[in-house]
C-alpha beads as a LAMMPS data file, in Angstrom:
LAMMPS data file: protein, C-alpha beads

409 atoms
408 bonds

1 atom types
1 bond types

-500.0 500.0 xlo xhi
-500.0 500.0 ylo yhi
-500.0 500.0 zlo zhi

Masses

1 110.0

Atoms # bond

1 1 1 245.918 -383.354 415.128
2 1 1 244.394 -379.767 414.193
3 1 1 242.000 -378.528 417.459
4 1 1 238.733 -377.768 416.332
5 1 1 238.744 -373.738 416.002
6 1 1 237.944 -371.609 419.034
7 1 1 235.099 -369.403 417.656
8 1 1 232.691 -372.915 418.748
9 1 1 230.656 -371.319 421.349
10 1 1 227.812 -371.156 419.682
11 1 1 228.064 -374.828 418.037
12 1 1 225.733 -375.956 420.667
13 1 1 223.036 -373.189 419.645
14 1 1 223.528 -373.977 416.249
15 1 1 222.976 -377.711 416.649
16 1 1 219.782 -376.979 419.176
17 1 1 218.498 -374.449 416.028
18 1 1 218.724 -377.153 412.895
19 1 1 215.189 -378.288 413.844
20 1 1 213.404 -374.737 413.577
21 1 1 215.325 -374.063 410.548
22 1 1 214.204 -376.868 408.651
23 1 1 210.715 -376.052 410.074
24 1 1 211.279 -372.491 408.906
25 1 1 212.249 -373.740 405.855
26 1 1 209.432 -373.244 403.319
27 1 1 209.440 -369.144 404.460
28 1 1 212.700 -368.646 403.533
29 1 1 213.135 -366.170 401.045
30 1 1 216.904 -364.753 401.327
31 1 1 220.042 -365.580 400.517
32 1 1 223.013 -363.791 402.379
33 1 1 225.799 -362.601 400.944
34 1 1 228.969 -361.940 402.695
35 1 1 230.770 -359.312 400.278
36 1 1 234.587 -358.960 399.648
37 1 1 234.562 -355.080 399.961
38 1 1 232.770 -351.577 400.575
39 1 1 231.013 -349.651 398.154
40 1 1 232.986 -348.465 395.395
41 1 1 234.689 -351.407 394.145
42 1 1 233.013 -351.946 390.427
43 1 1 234.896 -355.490 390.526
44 1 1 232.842 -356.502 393.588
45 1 1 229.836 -354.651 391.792
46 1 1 230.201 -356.524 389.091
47 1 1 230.434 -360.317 391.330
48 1 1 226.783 -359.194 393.000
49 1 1 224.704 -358.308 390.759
50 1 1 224.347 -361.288 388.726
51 1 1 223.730 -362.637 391.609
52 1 1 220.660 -360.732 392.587
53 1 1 219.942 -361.147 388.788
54 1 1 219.234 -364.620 389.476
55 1 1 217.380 -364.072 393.085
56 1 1 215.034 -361.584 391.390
57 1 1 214.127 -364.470 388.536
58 1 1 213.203 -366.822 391.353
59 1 1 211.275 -364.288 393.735
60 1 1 213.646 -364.529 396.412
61 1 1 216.235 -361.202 397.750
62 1 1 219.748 -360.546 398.596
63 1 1 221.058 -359.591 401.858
64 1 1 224.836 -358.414 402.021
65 1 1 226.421 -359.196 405.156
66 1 1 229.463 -356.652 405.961
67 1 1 231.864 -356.386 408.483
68 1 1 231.356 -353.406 410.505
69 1 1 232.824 -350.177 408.675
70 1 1 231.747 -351.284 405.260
71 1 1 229.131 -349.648 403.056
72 1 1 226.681 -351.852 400.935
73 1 1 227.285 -352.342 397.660
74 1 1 224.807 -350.349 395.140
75 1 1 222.788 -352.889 393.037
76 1 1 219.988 -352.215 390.256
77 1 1 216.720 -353.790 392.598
78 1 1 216.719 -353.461 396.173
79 1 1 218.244 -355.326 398.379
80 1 1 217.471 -356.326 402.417
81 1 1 218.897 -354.610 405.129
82 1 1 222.385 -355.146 404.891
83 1 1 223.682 -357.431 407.834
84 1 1 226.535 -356.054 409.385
85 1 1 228.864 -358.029 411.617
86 1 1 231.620 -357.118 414.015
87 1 1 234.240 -359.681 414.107
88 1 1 234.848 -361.440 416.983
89 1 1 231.631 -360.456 418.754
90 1 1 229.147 -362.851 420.598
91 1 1 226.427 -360.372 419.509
92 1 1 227.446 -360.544 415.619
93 1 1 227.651 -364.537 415.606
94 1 1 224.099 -364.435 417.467
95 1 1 222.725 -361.965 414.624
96 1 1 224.265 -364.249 411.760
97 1 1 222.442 -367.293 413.805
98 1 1 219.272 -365.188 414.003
99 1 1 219.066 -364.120 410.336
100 1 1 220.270 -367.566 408.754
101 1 1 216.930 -368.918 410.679
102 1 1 215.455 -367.414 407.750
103 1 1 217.669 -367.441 405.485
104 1 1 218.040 -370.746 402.519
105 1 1 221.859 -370.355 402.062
106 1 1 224.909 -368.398 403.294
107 1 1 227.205 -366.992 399.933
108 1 1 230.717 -365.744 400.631
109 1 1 231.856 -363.802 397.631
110 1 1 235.627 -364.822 397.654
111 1 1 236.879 -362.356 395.614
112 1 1 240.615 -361.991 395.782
113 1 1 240.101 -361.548 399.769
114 1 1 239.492 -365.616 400.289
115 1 1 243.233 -365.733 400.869
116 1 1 243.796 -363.317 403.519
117 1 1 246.390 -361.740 401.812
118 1 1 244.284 -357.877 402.473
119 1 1 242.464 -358.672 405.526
120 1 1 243.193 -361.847 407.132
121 1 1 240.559 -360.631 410.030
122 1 1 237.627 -360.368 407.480
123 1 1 238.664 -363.847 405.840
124 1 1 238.460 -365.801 409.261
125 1 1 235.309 -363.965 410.201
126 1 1 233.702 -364.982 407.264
127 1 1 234.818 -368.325 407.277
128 1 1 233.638 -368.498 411.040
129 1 1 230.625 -367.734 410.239
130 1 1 229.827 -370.568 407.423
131 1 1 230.980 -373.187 409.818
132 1 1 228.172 -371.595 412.157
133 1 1 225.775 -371.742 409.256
134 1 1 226.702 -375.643 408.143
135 1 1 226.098 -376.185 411.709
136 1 1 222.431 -374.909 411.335
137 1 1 222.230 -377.167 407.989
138 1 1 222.482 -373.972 405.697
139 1 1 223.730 -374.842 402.500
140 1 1 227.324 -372.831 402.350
141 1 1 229.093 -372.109 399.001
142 1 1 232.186 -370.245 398.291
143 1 1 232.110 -368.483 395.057
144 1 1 234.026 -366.301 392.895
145 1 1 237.839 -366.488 394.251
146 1 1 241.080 -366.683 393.543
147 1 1 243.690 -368.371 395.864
148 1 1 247.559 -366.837 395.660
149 1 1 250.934 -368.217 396.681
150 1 1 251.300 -367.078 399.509
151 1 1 247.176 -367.197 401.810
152 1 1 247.583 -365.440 405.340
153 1 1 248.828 -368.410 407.763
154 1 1 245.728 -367.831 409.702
155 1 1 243.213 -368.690 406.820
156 1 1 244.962 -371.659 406.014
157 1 1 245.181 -373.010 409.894
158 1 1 241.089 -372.800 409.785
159 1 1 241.186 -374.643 406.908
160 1 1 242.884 -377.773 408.359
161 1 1 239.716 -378.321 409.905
162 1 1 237.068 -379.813 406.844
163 1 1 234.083 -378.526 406.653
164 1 1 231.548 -380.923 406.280
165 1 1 229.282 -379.837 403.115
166 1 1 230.443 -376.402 401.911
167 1 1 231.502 -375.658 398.345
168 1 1 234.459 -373.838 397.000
169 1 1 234.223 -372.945 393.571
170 1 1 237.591 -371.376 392.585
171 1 1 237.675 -369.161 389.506
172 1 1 240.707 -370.015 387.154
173 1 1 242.292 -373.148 387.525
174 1 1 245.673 -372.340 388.835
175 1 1 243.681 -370.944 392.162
176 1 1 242.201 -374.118 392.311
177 1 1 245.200 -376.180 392.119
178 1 1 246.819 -373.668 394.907
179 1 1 244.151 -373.888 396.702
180 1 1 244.143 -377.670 396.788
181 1 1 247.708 -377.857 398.069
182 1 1 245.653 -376.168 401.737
183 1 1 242.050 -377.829 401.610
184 1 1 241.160 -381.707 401.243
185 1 1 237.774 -381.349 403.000
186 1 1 234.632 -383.411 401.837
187 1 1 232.958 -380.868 400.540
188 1 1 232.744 -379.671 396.670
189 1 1 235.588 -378.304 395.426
190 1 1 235.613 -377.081 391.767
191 1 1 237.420 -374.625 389.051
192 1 1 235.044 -372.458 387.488
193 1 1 235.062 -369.110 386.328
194 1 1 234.730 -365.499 387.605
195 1 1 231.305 -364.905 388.477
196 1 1 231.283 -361.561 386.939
197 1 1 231.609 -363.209 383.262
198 1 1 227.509 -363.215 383.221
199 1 1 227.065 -359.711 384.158
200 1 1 224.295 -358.199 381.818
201 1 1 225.635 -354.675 380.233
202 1 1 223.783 -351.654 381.181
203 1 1 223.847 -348.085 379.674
204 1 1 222.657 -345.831 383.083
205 1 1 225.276 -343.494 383.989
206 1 1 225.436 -340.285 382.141
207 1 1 229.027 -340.379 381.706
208 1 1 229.246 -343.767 379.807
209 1 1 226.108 -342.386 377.619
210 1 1 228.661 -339.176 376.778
211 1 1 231.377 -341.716 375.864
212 1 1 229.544 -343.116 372.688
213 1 1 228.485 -339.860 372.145
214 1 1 231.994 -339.051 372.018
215 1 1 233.156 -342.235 370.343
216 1 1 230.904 -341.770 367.114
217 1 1 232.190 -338.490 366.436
218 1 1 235.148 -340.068 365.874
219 1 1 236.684 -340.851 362.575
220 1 1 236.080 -344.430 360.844
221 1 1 239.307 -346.053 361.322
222 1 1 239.522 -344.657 364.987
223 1 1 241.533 -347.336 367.227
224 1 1 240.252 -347.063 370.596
225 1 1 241.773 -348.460 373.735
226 1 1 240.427 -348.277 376.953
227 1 1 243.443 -348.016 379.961
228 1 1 243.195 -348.459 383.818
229 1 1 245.427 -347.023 385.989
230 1 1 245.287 -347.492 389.901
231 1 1 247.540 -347.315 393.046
232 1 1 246.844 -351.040 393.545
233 1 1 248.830 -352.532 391.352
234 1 1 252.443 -351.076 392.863
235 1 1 251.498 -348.981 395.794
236 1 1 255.087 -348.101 396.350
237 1 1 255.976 -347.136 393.304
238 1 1 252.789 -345.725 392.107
239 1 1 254.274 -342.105 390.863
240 1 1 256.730 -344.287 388.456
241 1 1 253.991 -346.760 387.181
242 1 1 252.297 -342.919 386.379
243 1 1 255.331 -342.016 384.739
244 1 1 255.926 -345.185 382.979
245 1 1 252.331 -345.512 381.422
246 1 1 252.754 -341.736 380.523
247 1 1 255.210 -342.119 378.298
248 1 1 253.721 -345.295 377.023
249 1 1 251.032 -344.004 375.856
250 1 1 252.909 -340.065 374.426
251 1 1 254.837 -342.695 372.224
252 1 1 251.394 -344.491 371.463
253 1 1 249.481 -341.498 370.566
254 1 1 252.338 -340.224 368.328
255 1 1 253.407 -343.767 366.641
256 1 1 249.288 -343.945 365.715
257 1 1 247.825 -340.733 364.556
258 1 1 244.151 -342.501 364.741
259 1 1 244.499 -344.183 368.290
260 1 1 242.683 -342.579 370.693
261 1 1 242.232 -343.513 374.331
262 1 1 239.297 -344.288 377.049
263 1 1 239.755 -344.104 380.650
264 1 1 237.988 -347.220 382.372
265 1 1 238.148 -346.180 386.382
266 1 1 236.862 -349.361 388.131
267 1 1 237.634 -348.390 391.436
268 1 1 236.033 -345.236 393.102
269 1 1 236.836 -345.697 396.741
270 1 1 238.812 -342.963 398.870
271 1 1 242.439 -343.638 398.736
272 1 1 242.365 -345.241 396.088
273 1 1 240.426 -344.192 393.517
274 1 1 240.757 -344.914 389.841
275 1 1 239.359 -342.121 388.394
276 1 1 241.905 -339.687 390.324
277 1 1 244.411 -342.000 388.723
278 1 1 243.079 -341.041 385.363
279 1 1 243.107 -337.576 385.940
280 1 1 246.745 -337.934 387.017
281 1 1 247.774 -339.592 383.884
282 1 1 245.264 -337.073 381.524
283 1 1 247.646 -334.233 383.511
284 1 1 250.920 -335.615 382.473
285 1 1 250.459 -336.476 379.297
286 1 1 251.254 -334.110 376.113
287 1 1 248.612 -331.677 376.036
288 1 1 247.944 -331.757 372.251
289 1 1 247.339 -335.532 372.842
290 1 1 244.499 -334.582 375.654
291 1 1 241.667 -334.073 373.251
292 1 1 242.198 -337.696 372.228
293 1 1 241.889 -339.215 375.872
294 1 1 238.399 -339.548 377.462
295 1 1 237.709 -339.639 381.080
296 1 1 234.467 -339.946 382.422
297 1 1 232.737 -339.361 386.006
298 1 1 232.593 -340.989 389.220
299 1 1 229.078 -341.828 388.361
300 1 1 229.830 -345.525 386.709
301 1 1 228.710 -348.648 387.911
302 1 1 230.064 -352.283 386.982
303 1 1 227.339 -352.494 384.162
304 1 1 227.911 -348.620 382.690
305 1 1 231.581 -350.295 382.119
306 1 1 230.700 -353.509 380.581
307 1 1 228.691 -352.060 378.311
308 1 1 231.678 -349.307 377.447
309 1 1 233.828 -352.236 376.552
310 1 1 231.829 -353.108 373.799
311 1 1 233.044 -349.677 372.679
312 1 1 236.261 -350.147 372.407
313 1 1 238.959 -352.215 370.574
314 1 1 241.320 -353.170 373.126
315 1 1 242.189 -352.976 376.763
316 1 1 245.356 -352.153 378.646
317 1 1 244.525 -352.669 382.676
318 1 1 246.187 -353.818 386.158
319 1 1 242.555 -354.581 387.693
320 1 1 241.271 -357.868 386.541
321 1 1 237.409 -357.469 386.464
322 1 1 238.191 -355.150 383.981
323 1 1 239.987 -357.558 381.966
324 1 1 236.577 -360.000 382.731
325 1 1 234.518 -356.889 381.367
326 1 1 236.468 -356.330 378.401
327 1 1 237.366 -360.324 377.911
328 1 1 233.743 -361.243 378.984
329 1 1 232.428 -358.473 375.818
330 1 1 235.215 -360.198 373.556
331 1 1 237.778 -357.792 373.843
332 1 1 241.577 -358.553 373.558
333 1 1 243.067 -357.283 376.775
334 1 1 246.784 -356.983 378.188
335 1 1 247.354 -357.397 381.658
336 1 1 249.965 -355.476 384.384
337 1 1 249.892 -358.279 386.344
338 1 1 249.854 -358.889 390.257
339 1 1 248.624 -361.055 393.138
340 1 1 248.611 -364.210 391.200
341 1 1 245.442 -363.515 389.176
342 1 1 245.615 -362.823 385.663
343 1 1 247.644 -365.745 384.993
344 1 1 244.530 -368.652 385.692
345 1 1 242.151 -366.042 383.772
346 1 1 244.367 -365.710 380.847
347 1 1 244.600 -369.546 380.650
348 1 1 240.753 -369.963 380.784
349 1 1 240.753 -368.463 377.039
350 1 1 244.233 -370.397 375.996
351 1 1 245.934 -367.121 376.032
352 1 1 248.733 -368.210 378.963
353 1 1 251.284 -369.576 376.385
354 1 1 252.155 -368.142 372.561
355 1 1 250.987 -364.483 374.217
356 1 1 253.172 -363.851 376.565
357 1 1 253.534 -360.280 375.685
358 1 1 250.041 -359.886 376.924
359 1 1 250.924 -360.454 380.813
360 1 1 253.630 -358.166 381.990
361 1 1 254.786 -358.066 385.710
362 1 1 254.617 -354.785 387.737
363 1 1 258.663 -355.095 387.283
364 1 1 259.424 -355.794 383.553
365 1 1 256.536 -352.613 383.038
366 1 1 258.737 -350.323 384.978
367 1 1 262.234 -351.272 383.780
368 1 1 263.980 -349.799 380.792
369 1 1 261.963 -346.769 380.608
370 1 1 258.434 -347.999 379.560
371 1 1 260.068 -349.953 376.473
372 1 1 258.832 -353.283 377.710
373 1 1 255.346 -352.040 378.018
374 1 1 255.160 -349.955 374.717
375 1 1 256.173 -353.364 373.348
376 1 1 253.644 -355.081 374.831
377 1 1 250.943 -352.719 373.765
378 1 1 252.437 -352.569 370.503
379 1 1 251.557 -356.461 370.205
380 1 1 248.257 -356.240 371.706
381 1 1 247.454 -352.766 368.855
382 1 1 248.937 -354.921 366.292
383 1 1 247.683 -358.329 366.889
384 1 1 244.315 -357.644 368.792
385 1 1 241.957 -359.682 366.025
386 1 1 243.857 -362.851 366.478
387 1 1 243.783 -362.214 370.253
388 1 1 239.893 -361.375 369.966
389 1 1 239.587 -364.420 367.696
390 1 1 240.647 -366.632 370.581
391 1 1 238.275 -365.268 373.299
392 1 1 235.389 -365.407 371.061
393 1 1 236.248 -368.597 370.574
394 1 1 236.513 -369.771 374.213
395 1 1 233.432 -367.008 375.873
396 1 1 230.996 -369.614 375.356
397 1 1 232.399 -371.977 377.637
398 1 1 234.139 -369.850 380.247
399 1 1 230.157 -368.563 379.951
400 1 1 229.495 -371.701 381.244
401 1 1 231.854 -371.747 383.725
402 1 1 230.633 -368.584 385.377
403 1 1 227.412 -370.063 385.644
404 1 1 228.235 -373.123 387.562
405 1 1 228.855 -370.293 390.567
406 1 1 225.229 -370.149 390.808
407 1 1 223.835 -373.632 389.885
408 1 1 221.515 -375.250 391.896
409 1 1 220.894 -372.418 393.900

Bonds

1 1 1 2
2 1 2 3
3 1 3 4
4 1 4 5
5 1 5 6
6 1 6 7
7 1 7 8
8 1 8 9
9 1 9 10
10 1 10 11
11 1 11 12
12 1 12 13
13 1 13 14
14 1 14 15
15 1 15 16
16 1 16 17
17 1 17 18
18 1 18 19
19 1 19 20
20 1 20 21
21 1 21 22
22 1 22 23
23 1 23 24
24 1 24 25
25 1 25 26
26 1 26 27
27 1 27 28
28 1 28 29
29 1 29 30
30 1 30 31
31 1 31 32
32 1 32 33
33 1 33 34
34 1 34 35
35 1 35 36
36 1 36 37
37 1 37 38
38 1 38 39
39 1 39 40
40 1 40 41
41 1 41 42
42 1 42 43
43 1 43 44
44 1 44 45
45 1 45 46
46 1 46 47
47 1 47 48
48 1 48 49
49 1 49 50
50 1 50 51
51 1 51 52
52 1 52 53
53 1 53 54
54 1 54 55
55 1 55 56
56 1 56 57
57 1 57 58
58 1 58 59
59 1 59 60
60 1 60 61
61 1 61 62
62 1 62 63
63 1 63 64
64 1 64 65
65 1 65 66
66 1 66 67
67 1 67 68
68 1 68 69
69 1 69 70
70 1 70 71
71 1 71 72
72 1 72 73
73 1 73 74
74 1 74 75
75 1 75 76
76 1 76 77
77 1 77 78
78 1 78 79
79 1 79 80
80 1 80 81
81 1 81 82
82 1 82 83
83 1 83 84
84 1 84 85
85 1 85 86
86 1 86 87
87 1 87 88
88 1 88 89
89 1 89 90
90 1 90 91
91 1 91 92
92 1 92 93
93 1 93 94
94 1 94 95
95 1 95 96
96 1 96 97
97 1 97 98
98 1 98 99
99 1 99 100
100 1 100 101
101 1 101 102
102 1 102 103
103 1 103 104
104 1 104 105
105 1 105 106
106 1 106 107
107 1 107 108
108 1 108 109
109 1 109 110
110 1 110 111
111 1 111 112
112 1 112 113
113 1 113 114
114 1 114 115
115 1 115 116
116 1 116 117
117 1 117 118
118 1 118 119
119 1 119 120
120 1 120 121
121 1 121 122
122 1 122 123
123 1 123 124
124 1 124 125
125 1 125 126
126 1 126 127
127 1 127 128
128 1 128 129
129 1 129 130
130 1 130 131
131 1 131 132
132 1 132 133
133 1 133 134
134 1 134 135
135 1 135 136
136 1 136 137
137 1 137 138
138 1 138 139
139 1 139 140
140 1 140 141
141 1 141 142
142 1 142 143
143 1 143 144
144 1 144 145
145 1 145 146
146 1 146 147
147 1 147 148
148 1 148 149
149 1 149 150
150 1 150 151
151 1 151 152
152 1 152 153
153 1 153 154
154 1 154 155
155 1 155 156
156 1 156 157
157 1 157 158
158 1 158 159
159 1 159 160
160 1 160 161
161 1 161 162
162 1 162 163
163 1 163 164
164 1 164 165
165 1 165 166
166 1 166 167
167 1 167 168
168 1 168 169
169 1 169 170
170 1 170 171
171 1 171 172
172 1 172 173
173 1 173 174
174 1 174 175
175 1 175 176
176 1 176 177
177 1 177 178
178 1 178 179
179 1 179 180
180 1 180 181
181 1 181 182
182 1 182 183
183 1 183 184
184 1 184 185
185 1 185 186
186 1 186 187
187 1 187 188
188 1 188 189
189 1 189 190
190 1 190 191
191 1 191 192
192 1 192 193
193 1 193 194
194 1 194 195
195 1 195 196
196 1 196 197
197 1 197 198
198 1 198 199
199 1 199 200
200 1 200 201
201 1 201 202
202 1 202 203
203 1 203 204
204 1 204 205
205 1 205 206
206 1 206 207
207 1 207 208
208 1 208 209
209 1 209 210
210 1 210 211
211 1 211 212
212 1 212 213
213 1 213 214
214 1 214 215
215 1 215 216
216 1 216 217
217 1 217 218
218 1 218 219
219 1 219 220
220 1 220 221
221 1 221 222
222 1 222 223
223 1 223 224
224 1 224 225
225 1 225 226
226 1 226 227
227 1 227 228
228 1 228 229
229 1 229 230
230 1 230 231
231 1 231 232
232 1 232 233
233 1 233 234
234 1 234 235
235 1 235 236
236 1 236 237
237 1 237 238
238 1 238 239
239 1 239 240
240 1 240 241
241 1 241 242
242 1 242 243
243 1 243 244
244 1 244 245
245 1 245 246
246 1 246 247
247 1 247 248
248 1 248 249
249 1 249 250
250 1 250 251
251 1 251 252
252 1 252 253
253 1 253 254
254 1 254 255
255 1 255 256
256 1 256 257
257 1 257 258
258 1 258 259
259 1 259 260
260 1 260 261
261 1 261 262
262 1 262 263
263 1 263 264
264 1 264 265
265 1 265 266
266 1 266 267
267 1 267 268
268 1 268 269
269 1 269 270
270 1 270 271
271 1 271 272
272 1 272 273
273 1 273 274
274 1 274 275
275 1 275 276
276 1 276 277
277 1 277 278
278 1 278 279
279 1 279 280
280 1 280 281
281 1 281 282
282 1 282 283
283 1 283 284
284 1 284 285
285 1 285 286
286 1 286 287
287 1 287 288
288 1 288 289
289 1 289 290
290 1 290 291
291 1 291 292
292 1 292 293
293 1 293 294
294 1 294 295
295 1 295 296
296 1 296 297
297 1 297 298
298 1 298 299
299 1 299 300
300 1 300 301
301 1 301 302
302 1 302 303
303 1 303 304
304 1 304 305
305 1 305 306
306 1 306 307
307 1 307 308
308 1 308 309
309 1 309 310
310 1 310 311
311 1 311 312
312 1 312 313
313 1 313 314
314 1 314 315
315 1 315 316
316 1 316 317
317 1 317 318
318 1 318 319
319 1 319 320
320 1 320 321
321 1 321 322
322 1 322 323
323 1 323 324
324 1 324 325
325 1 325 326
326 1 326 327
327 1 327 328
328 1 328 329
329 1 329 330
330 1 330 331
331 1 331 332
332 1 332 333
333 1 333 334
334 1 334 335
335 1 335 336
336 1 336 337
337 1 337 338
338 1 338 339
339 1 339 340
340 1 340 341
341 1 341 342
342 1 342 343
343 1 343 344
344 1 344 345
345 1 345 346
346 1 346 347
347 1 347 348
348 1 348 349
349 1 349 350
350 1 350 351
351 1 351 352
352 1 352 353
353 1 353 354
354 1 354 355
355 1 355 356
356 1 356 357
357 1 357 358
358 1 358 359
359 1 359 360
360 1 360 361
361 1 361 362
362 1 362 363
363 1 363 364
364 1 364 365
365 1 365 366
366 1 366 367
367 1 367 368
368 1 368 369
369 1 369 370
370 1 370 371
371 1 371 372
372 1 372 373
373 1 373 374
374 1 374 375
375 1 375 376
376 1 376 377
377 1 377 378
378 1 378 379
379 1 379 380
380 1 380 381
381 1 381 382
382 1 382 383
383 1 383 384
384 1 384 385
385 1 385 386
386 1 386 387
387 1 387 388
388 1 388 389
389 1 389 390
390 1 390 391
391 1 391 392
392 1 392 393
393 1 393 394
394 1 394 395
395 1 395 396
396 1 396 397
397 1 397 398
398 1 398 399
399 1 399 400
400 1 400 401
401 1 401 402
402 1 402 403
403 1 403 404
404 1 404 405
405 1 405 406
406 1 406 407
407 1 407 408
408 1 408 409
């Protein structure tokens, strides 16, 4: 049998605190929110804020609770003072006690962190802590994740023990039926859909405004397809995923004299930023193709790029809230795939079978030069109404998918 976990030194305290919570009960006013990441991720941007959309239409606020060394993530109404937790500290599990007094429910924002595949540390902290809040009789939900092949060992040993009443809502189906193969508590266990499908699109940065500024001076029969590049999706063999992509798109631009190309950075953080990723890629391409490719500044948020999607006709990326922003505005989209997560979005809209050309491993885009992926974005130029035809056709329900992260709450 599975020992109880060790981080139980506080059950006591938590048991001895349900009454004055429920007493406390009619003042609470704030939901916590344990984020995935530190400022700078637009992905994890793009998770909160409808989030806090929803708080703000029921009077109530946001609190993010981040592991020490993480910044807060910017929203567009204030937020309360962040909550920030060292793991493995008696004095962070009594603060997280403390604050859920007042607090209705604990959120964990799953992310693609859940698994403990980046930071098993942060995983088990986070999932320490919403045993400590079920304990309390705080409503506990998981939202917004995706479960891989292979979770961190120690993730899935905490999971052995059930919790009780918390939710996992998983956001593609394959996650889900990973995810299953680890969990087979009592609590709610569902597939939904990214959380980030029902973020609103917002025009505030000054860089996104230049884009369509840029974009109508364009001619009429303009193609325009918006590219990410980042160090995330092949860290070791970033410079050849540079080169690769480079001469993707030099063939691109010089196959189709009216495509022209919009840099979507969705990741700003240092190390690994997006938007130096662009710059790298504007650098190396021909230079009388550079007046075709836009790059804007490092002043976008998660809302600035939804709303840029709508701007374009198609969408070549290796981070997947991208895909969600460009998917989620209607856009077709092809994937370089990794960590097991485009595949369960892809099948949300039907697109996991008779498009295969649309999901291309890290691998099969580096090999032979860059001909498998100027293939691929040959298809996705060539057949991107179909493509768009079928995401129209399923948004309304994966819609309603997204929305089931925050029901009842």
């Amino acid at each position: 049998m599975t020992k109880s976990p060790s981080f139980t030194s506080f059950t006591l305290l938590c048991y001895l605190l349900r009454p004055l919570a429920w007493l406390l009960k009619p003042f609470a006013k704030t939901i916590i929110v344990a984020t995935p990441a530190s400022a700078g991720s637009l992905g994890d941007q793009a998770l909160l804020q409808p989030i806090q959309d929803t708080l703000q239409r029921r009077g109530w606020s946001l609190r993010q609770l981040l592991l020490a060394g993480m910044q807060p993530i910017p929203l567009q109404y204030a937020c309360g003072q962040p909550l920030v937790i060292h793991p493995n500290s008696r004095a962070g599990d009594l603060r997280f006690i403390l604050a859920m007094l007042l607090a209705k429910r604990y959120l964990i924002l799953g992310a693609d962190v859940f698994d403990g595949r980046y930071d098993a540390r942060q995983s088990c902290t986070y999932l320490k802590l919403a045993r400590m809040a079920e304990t309390m009789g705080k409503p506990v939900r998981f939202i917004g994740f995706s479960f891989s092949r292979n979770p961190a060992p120690a993730v899935t040993e905490l999971l052995q023990v059930p919790y009780r009443k918390a939710e996992f809502f998983l956001r593609d189906p394959d996650s889900h039926e990973r995810f299953l193969q680890h969990y087979r508590g009592p609590g709610k266990h569902d597939s939904v859909a990214d959380n980030a499908f029902n973020l609103q699109p917002n025009l505030t940065a000054e860089s996104a405004r230049k884009f369509f500024k840029w974009r109508a001076q364009l001619p009429l029969d303009t193609l325009l397809l918006g590219v990410n590049i980042n160090k995330l999706t092949v860290p070791e063999q970033y410079q050849e995923l540079l080169d690769t992509l480079t001469l993707t798109l030099n063939s691109a631009l010089e196959t189709y004299p009216h495509l022209h190309v919009v840099m979507l950075p969705h990741d700003f953080r240092r190390g690994q930023s997006d938007l130096q990723s662009a710059i790298d890629l504007l650098n190396q391409v021909k230079p009388e193709f550079r007046d075709r490719i836009y790059v804007p500044g490092d002043d976008l948020n998660a809302w600035d790029i939804k709303a840029m999607c709508s701007g374009v006709d198609c969408v070549l990326t290796g981070r997947m809230h991208l895909a969600i922003a460009a998917m989620g505005s209607g856009k077709p989209v092809m994937a370089i795939t990794y960590a097991d997560k485009f595949e369960g979005l892809f099948r949300l809209f039907g697109l996991e079978s008779g498009h295969a050309e649309l999901l291309l491993p890290p691998q099969a885009a580096l090999a032979d030069s860059g001909a498998n992926l100027f293939r691929s974005l040959e298809y996705l130029l060539c057949n991107k109404d179909a493509i768009a035809a079928l995401i129209n056709q399923a948004l309304p329900k994966v819609k309603q998918l997204s929305a089931r992260n925050l029901d009842g709450i």
